[in-house]
DRENLUMSE-72955 format. One line per 10 residues: their letters; for each residue z, x, y of N, C-alpha, C, O. Coordinates in steps of 0.2 Angstrom, whole numbers, plus 2048, in hexadecimal, padded with zeros to 3 digits. Atoms other than C-alpha are relative to their C-alpha. Example, Ala and Ser with C-alpha at 12.3 -4.5 7.8 and 13.67 -1.06 7.14 Angstrom:
REM DRENLUMSE-72955
AS = 800:804:7FA:827:83E:7EA:800:804:806:803:809:805 | 7FF:7FC:7FA:824:844:7FB:803:7FC:805:804:7FF:80B $
***
This chain:
REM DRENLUMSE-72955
XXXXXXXXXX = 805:7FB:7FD:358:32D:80B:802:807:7FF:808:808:7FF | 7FE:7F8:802:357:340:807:7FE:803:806:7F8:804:805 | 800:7FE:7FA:357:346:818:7F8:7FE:805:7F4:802:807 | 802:804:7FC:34E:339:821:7F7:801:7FB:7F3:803:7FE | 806:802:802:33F:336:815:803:7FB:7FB:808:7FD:7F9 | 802:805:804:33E:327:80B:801:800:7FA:803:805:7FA | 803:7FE:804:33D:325:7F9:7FA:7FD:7FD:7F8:7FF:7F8 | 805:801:802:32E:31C:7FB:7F8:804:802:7F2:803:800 | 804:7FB:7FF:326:32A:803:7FF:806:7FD:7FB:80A:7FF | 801:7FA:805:32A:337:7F6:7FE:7FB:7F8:7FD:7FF:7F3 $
XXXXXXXXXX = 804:803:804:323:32A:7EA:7F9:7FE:801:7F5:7FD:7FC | 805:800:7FD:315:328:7F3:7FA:808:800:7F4:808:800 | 803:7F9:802:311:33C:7F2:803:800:7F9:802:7FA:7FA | 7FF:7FE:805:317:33F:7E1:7F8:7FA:7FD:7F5:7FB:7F9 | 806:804:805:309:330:7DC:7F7:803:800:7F3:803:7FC | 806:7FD:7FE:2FB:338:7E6:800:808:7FC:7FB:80B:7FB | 7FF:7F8:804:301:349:7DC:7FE:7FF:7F8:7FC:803:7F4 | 800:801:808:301:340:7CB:7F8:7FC:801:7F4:7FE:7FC | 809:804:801:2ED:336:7CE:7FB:808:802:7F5:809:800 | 803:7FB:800:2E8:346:7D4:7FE:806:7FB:7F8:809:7FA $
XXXXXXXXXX = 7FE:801:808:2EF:34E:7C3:7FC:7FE:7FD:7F8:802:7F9 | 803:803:807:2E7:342:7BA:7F8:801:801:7F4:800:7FC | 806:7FF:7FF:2D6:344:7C2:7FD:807:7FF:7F7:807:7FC | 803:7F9:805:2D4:358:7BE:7FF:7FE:7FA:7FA:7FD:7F7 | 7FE:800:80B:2DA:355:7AC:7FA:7FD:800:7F6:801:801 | 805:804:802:2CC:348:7AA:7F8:804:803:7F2:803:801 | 807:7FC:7FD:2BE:352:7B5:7FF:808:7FE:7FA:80B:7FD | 802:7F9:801:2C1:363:7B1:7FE:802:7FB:802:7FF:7F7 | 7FF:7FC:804:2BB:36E:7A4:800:808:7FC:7FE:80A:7F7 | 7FE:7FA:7FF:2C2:37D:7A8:808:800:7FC:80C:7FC:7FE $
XXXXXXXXXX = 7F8:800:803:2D3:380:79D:805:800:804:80A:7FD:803 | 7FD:7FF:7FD:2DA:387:7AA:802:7FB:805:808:7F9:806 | 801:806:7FB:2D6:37A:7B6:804:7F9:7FD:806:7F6:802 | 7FE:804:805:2DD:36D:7A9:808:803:800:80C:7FF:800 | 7FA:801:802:2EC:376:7A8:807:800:807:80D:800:808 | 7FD:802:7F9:2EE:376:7BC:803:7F9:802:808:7F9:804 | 801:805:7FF:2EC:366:7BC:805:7FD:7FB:805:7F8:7FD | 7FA:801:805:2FA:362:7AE:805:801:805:809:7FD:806 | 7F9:7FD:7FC:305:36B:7B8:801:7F9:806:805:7F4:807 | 7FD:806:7FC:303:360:7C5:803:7FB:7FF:808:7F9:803 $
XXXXXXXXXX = 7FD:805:802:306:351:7BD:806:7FF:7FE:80A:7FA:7FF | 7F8:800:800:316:357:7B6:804:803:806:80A:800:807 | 7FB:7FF:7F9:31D:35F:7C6:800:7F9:803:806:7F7:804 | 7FE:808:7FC:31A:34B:7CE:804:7FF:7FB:809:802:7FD | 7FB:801:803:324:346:7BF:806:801:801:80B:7FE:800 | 7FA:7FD:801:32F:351:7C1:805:800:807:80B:800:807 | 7FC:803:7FC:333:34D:7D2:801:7FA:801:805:7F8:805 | 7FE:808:802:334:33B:7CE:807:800:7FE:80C:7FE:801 | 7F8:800:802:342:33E:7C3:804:801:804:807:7FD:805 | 7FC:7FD:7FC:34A:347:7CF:804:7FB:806:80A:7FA:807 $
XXXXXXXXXX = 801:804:7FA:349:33C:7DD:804:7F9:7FC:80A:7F9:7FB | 7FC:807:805:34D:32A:7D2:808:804:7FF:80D:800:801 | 7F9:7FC:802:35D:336:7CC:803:801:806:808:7FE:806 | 7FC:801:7FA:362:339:7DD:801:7F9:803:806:7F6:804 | 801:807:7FE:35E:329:7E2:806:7F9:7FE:809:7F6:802 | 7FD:803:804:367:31F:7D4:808:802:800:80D:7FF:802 | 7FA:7FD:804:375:32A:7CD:804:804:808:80A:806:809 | 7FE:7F9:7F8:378:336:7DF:803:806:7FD:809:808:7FE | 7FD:7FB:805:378:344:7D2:7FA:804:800:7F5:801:800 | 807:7FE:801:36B:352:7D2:800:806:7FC:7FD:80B:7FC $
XXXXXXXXXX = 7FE:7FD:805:372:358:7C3:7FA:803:7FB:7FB:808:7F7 | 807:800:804:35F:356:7BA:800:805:803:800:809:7FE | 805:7FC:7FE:358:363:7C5:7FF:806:7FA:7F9:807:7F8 | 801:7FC:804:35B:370:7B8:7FC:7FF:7F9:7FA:803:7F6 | 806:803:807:351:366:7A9:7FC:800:805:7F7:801:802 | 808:802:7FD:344:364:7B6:7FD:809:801:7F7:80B:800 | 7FF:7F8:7FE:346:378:7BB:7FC:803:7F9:7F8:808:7F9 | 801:7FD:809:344:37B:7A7:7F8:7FE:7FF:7F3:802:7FE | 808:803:802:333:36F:7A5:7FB:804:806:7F5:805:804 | 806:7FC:7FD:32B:37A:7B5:801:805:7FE:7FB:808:7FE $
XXXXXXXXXX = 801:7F9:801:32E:389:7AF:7FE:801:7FB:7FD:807:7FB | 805:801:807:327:387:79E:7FC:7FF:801:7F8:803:7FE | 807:802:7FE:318:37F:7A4:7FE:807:803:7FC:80B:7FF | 800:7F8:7FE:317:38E:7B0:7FE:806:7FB:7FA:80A:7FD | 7FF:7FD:804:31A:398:7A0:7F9:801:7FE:7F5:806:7FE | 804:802:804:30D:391:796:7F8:7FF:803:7F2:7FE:801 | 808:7FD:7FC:2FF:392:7A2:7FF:807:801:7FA:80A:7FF | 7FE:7FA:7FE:305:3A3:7A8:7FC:804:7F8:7F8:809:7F9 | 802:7FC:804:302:3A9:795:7F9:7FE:7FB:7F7:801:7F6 | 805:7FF:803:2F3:3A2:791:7F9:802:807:7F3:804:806 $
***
C-alpha cells in the first residue's frame, strides 16, 4: 500500500482516466481536444507503470522515463 490506498484503487482510477481517454479520442473532432485526450490516456499509463514498478520492484527509479514521456507530450501539444 502507498500510504494507505490500494493498488486496486489506483487501478481502478487510472482505468477510469484511460476509457475516458479513449472516448474524446474517438468523439472529438477538435485536434486539440484529440490531443487532450491523448494526454490523458498516456498520463493513466504512465501512472500504471509507475505504480506496478513500486509495487513489484520497490523501486521508483522509472519515475524519470515517465517524467521524460509527460513533458514531451506536454511539449508537443504546447507547440502545436
Amino acid at each position: 500500500m502507498i500510504a494507505g490506498i490500494s493498488i486496486y484503487e489506483i487501478f481502478t482510477l487510472t482505468s477510469i482516466l484511460f476509457f475516458i481517454g479513449i472516448y474524446g479520442f474517438i468523439t472529438r473532432k477538435n485536434l486539440i481536444s484529440i490531443l487532450i485526450s491523448l494526454e490523458l490516456i498516456l498520463n493513466a499509463s504512465a501512472v500504471n507503470f509507475v505504480v506496478i514498478n513500486k509495487y513489484f520492484y520497490h523501486d521508483v527509479s522509472q519515475c524519470v522515463f515517465v517524467s521524460c514521456v509527460i513533458v514531451a507530450v506536454a511539449a508537443a501539444e504546447a507547440a502545436l
